[in-house]
N, C-alpha and C positions, 0 to 999 in steps of 0.2 A: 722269737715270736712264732706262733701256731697260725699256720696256714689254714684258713678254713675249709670246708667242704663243700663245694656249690650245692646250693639249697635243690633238694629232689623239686623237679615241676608235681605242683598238688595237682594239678588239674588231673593229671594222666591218674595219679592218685587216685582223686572223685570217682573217675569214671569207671577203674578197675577195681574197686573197693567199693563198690555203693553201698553192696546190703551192711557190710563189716561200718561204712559212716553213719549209716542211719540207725543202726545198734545205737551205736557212740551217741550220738546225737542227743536219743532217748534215756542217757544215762546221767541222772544230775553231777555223780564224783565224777565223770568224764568231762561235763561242761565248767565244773568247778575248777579243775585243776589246766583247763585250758584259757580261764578268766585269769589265771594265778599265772601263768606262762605270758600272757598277752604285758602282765601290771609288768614283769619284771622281763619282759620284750626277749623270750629266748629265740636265738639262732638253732637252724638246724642241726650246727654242729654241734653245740650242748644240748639238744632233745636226744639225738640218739643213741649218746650214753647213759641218759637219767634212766633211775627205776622206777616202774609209775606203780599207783598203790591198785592197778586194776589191771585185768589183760588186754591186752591189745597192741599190734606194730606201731613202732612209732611211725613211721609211713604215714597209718592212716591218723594219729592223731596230731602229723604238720599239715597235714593235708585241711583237718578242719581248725587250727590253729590260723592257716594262713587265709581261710574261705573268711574267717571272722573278722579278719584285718582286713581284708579288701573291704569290707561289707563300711569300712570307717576311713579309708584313704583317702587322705587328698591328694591331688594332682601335680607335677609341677614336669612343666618341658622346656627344657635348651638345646636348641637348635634340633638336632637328629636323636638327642636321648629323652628318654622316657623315667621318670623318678617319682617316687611318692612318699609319704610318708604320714604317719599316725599323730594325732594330736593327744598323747595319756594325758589321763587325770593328771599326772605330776607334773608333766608337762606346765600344765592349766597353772597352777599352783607356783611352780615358781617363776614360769612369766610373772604373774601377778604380781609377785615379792620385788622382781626386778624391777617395775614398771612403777612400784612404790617407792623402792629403793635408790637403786641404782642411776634413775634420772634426775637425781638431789632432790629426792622427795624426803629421806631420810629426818629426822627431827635428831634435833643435836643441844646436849644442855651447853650454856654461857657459850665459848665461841669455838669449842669441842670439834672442830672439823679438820678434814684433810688439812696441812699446810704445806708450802712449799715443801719444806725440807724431805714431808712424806711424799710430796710427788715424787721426788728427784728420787728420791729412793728406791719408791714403787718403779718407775722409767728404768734403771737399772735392774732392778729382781727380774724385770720381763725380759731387760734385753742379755742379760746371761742366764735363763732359764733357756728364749728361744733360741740362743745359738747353743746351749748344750745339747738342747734337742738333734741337731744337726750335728752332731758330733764336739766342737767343741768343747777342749781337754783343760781344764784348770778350777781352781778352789774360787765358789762365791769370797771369799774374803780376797783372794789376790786380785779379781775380778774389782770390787767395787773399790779397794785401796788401787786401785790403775784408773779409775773413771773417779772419784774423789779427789784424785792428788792430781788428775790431768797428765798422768803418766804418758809416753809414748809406749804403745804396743811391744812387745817383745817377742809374740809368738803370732803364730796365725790365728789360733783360737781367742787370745788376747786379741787381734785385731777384728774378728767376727762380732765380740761383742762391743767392741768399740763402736765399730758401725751398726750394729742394731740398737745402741742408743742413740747414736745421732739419730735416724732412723723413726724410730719412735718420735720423738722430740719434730721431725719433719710432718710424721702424722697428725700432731696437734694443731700445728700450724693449715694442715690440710682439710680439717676437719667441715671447713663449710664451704668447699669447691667441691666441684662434682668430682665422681671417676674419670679419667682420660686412660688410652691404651699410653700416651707419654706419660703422663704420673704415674704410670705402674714400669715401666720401663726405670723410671727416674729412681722408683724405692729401689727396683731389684738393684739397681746400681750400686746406689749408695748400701744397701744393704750387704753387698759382694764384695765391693770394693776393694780389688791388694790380696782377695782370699780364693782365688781360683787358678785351676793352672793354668788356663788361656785367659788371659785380660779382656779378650774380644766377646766371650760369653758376658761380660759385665755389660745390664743393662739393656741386653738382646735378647728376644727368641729365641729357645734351639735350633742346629740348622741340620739337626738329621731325627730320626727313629730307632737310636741306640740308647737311650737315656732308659733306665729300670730304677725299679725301688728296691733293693736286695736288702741281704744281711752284711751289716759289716765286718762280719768273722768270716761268714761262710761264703764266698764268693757267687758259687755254684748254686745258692738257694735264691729265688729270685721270686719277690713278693708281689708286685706289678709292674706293668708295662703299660706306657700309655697307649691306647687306640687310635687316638687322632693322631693324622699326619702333620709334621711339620710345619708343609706347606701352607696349612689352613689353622695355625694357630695364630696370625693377625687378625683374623677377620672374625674368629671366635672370641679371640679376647677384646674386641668391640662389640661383641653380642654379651661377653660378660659387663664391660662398661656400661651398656645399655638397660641392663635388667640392672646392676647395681643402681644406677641414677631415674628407674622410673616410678611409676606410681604404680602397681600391681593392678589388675585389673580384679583378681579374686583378690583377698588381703591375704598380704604374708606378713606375721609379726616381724619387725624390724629385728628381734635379737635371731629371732629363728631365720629370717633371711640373710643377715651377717652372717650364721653358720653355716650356709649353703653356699656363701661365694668363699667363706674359706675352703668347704671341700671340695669344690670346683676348681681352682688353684690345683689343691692336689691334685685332682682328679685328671686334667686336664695336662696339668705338667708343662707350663711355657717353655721352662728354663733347662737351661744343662744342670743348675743348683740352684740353691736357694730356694727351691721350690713355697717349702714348709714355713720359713719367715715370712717369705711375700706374704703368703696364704693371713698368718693370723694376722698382720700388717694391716690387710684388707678388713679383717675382720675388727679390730678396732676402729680404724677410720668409719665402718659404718654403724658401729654402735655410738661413736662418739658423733656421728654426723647427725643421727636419730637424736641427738641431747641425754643419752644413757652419761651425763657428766662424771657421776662415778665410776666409770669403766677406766679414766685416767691414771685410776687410784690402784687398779685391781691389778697383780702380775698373775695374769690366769694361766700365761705360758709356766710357772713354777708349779702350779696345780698338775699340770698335763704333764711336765719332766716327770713327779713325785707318781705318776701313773702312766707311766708311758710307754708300755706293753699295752694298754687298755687302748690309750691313741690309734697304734697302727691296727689293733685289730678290730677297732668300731670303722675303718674307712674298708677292711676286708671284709669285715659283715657286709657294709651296705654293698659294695661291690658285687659280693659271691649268692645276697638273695637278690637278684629282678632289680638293683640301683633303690634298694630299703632305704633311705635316709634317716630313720626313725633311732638307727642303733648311732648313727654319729650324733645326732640331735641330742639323745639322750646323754650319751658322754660327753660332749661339749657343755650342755647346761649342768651337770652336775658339776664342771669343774668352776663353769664360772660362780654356780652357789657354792661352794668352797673356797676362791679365792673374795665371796661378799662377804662370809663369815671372819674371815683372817681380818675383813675391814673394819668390821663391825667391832673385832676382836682388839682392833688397834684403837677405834674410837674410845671404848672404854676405855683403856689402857691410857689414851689420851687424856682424856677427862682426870685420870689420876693423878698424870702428872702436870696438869695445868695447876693443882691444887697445890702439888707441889711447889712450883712455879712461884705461885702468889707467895707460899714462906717463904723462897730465899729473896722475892722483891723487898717483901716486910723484914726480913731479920737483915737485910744487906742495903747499906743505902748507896743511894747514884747507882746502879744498873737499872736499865730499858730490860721486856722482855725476853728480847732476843737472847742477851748478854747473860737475861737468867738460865735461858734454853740451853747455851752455849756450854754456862758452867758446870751445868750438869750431866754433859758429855763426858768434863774431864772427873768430876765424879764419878760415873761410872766406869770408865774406864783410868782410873789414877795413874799408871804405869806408863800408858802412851804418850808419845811426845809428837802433837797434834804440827803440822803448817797450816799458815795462811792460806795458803789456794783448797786444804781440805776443808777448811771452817767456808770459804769462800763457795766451794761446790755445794757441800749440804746442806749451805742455807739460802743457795741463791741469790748470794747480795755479791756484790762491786766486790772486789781485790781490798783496796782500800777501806770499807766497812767492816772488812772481818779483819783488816790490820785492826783499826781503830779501836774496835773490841776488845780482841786479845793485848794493843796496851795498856787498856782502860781497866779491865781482870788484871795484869801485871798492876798495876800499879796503886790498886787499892790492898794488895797482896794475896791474891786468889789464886793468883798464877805467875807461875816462873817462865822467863826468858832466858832461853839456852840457848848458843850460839855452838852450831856444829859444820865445821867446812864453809865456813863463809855463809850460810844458814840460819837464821832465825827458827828455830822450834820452842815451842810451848808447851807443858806440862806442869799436875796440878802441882800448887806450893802443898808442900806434906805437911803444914799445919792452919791448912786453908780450913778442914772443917769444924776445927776445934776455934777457929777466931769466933769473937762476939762481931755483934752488928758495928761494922767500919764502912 
């Protein structure tokens, strides 16, 4: 990841450049191409290798780049820091989408919605995107075949995503209690849990000013360091519980405030680890607490792995200009409208196959829904030889209802019964699809 260049002070700028700004000023391709820089929020550190279509230092045109920003900045202070950030057009625009969207406003044909088995799913995708984030070494498929089948962990990385689905799954339960400095204590816990070298970091504050954000390769490249001391990270993370749980006194959009206590996590750095889980953690529990009910659905942390060079360097932007929030703002809502698209993308897809669904009820008799859902698993996948605890995980029902199922598919002959190692497994009959309606 590119370290960026702290942003030159404009002001000093302004002052040493007047006549050279008030040229510019006067120049419409000058203000045009600084309207075009604002829409697509560039950093100083990509201004001043761009070729501009006119002469002039780039100096003097971040200088009136940045005059035009302040001139639209809002405000925001916690505790001793100073922050601001830009409301862009797009901004505006997919708030709006979300505020439509995202808090089950969505319109859904026949009964076309999220279901369980897509929670459980979506719960998983986020909890081994967010711990791949954090390093975490293993294949989404070993990953959800370990939380499906109720595997015990076999690795640490295995175990990190173990516990960021519990985890998650904690959050929703969490979802209409306030913040407390002990429920953040409580997630990093369970979020840690078994996966640090000192056991005693689980669940606690840092207890020094050694903790850096580096390169995992490169030892000696070191990308931040927190500023606040240790000593005074309890009593800040009750100032962040406090602004999480109050009513603003200026309004802050709920999704755009959930993205500022996730970078405040980071930014703040309680933990010896876990920092980045806690963070988005936070960041769900208060979109979900706001009633954003599709955000249950959405693994935005898979969005953010799928860009995650973009990640560290939107918290370096806002960092290296004057604490910009505008450059994470904007990388956080673009992933979460990425990860509403995939939803939207599964709705339809859903709808497809609910149609589906209704032929194998009508051509198949005696199966209930589920049972039809069910079969169509081992349709698509014909080769697998499915247990009860995984039909059990994916669909959220009792032990004993996903038995009951798969002998009720046995026994109309949909599905074969294999006994492997004292084992019952399941796989389709190979002349399931060719039967008539039985």
């Amino acid at each position: 990841m590119h370290i960026p260049e702290k942003a030159i002070d404009f002001k000093k700028i302004w002052f040493e450049e007047n006549e050279a700004i008030g040229r510019a000023l006067s120049n419409p391709a000058v203000m045009e191409y600084v309207a075009a820089c604002n829409i697509n929020y560039i950093s100083w550190d990509e201004l001043k290798y761009k070729k501009f279509p006119f002469e002039l230092k780039p100096e003097v045109l971040w200088a009136i780049i940045k005059f035009t920003r302040k001139q639209k900045f809002q405000k925001f202070e916690f505790g001793d820091w100073k922050f601001e950030y830009l409301m862009l057009d797009k901004f505006q625009r997919q708030l709006h989408r979300l505020d439509k969207e995202a808090s089950g406003g969505l319109e859904l044909q026949s009964s076309a919605k999220p279901e369980k088995e897509y929670i459980i799913s979506s719960l998983m995708e986020e909890a081994i995107a967010s711990s791949q984030l954090e390093g975490a070494v293993t294949t989404r498929k070993i990953a959800k075949e370990m939380l499906r089948k109720n595997q015990k962990p076999k690795t640490n990385s295995e175990k990190m995503i173990l516990n960021g689905y519990k985890t998650i799954q904690k959050i929703l339960e969490l979802k209409s209690s306030p913040l407390t400095v002990q429920t953040l204590l409580e997630i990093h816990k369970q979020m840690t849990e078994d996966t640090l070298e000192d056991k005693n970091f689980e669940g606690a504050f840092r207890n020094n000013n050694e903790v850096v954000v580096g390169d995992p390769i490169d030892a000696s490249k070191v990308y931040y360091q927190p500023t606040i001391d240790y000593s005074k990270i309890p009593q800040t993370m009750q100032k962040l519980c406090d602004f999480a749980n109050s009513n603003d006194k200026e309004f802050i959009h709920p999704i755009i405030k959930a993205i500022i206590l996730h970078f405040l996590i980071g930014y703040i750095h309680p933990f010896e680890d876990g920092n980045g889980r806690t963070a988005r953690s936070i960041f769900y529990w208060h979109c979900l607490s706001k009633k954003y009910s599709l955000f249950e659905f959405m693994a935005i942390s898979k969005s953010i792995l799928q860009n995650k060079t973009q990640y560290g360097q939107a918290y370096l932007n806002t960092e290296k200009d004057e604490n910009d929030l505008t450059y994470f703002i904007k990388y956080n809502l673009d992933m979460i409208e990425n990860a509403l698209d995939k939803m939207e993308e599964y709705i339809t897809r859903k709808q497809k196959e609910q149609a589906e669904s209704l032929h194998l009820l009508t051509s198949i008799k005696n199966i209930n829904a589920r049972q039809a859902e069910i079969l169509k698993q081992f349709y698509k996948q014909p080769e697998k030889q499915f247990e009860v605890k995984e039909i059990k995980a994916t669909y959220g029902i009792a032990y004993d209802t996903a038995r009951t199922d798969l002998q009720h598919l046995t026994a109309i002959g949909r599905v074969s019964q294999i006994k492997v190692q004292k084992k019952y497994l399941y796989q389709l009959n190979k002349n399931a699809k060719n039967q008539t309606n039985a």
